[in-house]
Backbone atoms as SQL, in Angstrom:
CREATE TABLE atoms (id INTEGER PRIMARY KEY, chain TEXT, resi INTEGER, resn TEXT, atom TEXT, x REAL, y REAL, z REAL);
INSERT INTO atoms VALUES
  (1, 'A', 1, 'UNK', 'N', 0.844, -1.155, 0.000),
  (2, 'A', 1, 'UNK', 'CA', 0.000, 0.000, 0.000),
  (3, 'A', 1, 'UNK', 'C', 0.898, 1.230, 0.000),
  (4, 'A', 2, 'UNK', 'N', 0.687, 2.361, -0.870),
  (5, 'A', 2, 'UNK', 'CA', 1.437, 3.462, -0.860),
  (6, 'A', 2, 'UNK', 'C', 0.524, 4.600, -0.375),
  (7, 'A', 3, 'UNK', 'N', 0.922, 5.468, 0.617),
  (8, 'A', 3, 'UNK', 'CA', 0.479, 6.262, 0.777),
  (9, 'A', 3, 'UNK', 'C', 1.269, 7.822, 0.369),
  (10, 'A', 4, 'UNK', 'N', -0.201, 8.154, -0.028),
  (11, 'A', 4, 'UNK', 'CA', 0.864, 9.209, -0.895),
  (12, 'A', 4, 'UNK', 'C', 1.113, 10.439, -0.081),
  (13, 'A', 5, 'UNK', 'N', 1.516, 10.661, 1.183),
  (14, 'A', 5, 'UNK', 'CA', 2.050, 11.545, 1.868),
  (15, 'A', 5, 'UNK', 'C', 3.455, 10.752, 2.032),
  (16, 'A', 6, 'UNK', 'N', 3.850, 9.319, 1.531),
  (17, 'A', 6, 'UNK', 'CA', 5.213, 8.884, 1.436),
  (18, 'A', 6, 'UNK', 'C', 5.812, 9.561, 0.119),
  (19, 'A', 7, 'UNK', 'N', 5.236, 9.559, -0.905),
  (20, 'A', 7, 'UNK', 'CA', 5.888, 10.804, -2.409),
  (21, 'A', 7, 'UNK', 'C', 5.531, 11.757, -2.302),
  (22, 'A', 8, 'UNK', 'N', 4.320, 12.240, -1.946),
  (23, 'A', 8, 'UNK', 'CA', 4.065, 13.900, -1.847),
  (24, 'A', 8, 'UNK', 'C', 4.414, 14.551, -1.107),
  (25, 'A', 9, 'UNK', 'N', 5.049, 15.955, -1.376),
  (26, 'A', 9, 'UNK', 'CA', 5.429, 16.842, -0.507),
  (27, 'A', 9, 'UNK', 'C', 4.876, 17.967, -0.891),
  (28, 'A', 10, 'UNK', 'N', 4.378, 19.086, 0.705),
  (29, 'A', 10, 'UNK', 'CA', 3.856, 20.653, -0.028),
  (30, 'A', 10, 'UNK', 'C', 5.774, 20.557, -0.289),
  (31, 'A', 11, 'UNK', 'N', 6.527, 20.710, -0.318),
  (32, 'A', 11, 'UNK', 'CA', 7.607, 21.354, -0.886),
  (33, 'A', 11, 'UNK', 'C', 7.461, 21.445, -2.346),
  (34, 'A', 12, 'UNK', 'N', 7.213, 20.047, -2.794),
  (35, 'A', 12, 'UNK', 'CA', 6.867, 19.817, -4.129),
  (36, 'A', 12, 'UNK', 'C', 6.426, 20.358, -5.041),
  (37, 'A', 13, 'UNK', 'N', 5.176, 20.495, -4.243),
  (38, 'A', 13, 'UNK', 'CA', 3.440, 20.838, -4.858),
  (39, 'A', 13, 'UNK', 'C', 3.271, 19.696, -5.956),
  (40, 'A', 14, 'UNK', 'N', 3.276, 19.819, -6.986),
  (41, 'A', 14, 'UNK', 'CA', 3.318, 18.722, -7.747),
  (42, 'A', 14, 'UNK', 'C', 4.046, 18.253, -8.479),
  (43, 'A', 15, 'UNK', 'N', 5.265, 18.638, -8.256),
  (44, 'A', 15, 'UNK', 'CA', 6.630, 18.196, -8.568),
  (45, 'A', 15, 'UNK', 'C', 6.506, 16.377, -8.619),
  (46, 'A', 16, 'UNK', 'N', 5.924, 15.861, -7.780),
  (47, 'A', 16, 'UNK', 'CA', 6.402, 14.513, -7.397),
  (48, 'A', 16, 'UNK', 'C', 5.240, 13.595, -8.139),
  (49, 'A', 17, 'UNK', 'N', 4.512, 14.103, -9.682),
  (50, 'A', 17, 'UNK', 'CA', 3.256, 13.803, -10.389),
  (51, 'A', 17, 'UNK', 'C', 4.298, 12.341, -10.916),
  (52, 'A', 18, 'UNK', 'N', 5.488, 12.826, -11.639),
  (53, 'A', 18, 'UNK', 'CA', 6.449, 12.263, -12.701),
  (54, 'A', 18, 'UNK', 'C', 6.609, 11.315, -11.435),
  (55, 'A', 19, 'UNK', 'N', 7.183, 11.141, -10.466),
  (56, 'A', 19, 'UNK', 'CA', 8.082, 10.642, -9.955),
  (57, 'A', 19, 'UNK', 'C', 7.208, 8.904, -9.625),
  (58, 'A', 20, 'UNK', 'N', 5.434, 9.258, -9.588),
  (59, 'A', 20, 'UNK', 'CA', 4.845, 8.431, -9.003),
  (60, 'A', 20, 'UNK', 'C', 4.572, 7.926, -9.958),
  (61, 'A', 21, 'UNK', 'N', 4.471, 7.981, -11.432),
  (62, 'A', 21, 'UNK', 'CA', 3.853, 7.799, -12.353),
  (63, 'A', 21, 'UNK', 'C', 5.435, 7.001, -12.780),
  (64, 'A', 22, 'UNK', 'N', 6.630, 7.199, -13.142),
  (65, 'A', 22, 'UNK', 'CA', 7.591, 6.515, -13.029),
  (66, 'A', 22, 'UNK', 'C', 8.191, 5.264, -12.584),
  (67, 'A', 23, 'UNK', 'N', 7.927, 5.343, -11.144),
  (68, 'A', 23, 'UNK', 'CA', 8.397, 4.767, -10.055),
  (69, 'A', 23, 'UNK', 'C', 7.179, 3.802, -9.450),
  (70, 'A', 24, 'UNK', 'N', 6.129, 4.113, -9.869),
  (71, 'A', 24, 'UNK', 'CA', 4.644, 3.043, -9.517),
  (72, 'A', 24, 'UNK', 'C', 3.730, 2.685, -10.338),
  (73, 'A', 25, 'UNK', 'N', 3.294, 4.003, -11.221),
  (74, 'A', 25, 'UNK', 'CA', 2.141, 2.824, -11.799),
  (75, 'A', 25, 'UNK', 'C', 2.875, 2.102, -13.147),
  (76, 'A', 26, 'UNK', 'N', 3.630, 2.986, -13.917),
  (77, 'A', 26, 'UNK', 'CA', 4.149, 2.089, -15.113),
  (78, 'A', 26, 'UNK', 'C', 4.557, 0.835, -14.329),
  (79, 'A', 27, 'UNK', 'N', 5.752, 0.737, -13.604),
  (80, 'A', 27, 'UNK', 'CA', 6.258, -0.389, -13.186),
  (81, 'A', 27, 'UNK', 'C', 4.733, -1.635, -12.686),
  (82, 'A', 28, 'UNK', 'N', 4.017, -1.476, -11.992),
  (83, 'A', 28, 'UNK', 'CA', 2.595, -2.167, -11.884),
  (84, 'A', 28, 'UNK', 'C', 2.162, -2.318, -13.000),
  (85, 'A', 29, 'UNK', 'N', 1.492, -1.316, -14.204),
  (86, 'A', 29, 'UNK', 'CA', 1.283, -1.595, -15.009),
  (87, 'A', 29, 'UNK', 'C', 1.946, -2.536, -16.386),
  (88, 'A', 30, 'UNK', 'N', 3.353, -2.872, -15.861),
  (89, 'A', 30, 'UNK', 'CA', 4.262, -3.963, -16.540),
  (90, 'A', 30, 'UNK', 'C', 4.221, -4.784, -16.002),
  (91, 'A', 31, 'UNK', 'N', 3.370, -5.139, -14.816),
  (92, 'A', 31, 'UNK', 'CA', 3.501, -6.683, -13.824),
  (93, 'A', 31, 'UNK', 'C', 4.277, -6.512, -13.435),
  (94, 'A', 32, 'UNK', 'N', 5.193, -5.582, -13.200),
  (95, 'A', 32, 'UNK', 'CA', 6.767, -5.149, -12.213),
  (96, 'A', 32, 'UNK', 'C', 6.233, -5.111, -11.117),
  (97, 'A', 33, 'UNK', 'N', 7.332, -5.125, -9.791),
  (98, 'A', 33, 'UNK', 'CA', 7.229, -4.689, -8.563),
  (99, 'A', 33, 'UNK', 'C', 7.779, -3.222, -8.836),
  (100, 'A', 34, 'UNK', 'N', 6.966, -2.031, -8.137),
  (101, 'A', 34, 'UNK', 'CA', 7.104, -0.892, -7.865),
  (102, 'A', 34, 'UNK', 'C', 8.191, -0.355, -6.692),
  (103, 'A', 35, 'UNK', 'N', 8.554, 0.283, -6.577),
  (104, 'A', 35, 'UNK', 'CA', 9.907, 0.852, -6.114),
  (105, 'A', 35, 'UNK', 'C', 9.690, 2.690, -5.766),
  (106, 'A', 36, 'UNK', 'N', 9.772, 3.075, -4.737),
  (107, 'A', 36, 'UNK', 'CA', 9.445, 4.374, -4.857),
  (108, 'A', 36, 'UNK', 'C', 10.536, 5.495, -4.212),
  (109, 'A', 37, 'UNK', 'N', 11.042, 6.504, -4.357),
  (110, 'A', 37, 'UNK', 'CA', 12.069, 7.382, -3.187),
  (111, 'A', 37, 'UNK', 'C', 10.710, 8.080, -2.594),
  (112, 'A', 38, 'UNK', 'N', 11.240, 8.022, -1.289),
  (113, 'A', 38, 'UNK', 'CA', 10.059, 8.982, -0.598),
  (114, 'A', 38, 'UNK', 'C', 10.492, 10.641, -0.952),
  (115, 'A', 39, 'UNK', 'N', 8.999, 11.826, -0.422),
  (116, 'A', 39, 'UNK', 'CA', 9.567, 12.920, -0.473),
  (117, 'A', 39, 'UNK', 'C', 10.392, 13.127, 0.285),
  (118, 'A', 40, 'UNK', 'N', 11.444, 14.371, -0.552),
  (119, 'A', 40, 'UNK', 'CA', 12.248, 14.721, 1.564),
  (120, 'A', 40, 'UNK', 'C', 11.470, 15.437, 1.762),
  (121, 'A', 41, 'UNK', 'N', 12.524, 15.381, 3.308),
  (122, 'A', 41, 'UNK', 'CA', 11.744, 16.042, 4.569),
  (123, 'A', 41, 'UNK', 'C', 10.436, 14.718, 5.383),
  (124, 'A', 42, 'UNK', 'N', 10.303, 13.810, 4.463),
  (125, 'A', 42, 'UNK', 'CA', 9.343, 12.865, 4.710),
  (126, 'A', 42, 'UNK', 'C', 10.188, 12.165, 6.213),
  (127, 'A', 43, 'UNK', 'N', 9.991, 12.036, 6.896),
  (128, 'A', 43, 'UNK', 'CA', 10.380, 11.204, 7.832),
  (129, 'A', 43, 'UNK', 'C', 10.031, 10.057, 9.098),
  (130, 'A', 44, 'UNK', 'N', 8.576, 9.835, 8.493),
  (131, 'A', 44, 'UNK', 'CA', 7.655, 8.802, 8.925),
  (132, 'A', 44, 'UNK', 'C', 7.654, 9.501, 10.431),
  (133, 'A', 45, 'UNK', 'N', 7.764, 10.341, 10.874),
  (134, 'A', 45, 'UNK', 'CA', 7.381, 10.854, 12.181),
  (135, 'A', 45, 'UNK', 'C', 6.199, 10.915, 12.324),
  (136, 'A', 46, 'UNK', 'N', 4.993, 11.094, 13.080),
  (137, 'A', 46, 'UNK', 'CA', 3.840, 11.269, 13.430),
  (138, 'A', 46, 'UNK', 'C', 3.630, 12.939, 13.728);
């Protein structure tokens, strides 16, 4: 499950459209396993 506050960043704004579309659905959409860099600043903190 990806949640997309793991690729999205307000730093971004929508900088990180390419990155998910790259890095997740093509790769899924090839029967690949998906692979993602999180945003920075992301740091799974609560």
């Amino acid at each position: 499950m990806l949640h997309l506050d793991d690729i999205a960043s307000h730093e971004e704004l929508f900088g990180w459209t390419g990155r998910l579309l790259s890095q997740v659905i093509e790769p899924l959409g090839r029967g690949e396993t998906a692979h993602y860099s999180r945003a920075k600043g992301v740091t799974g903190a609560l």
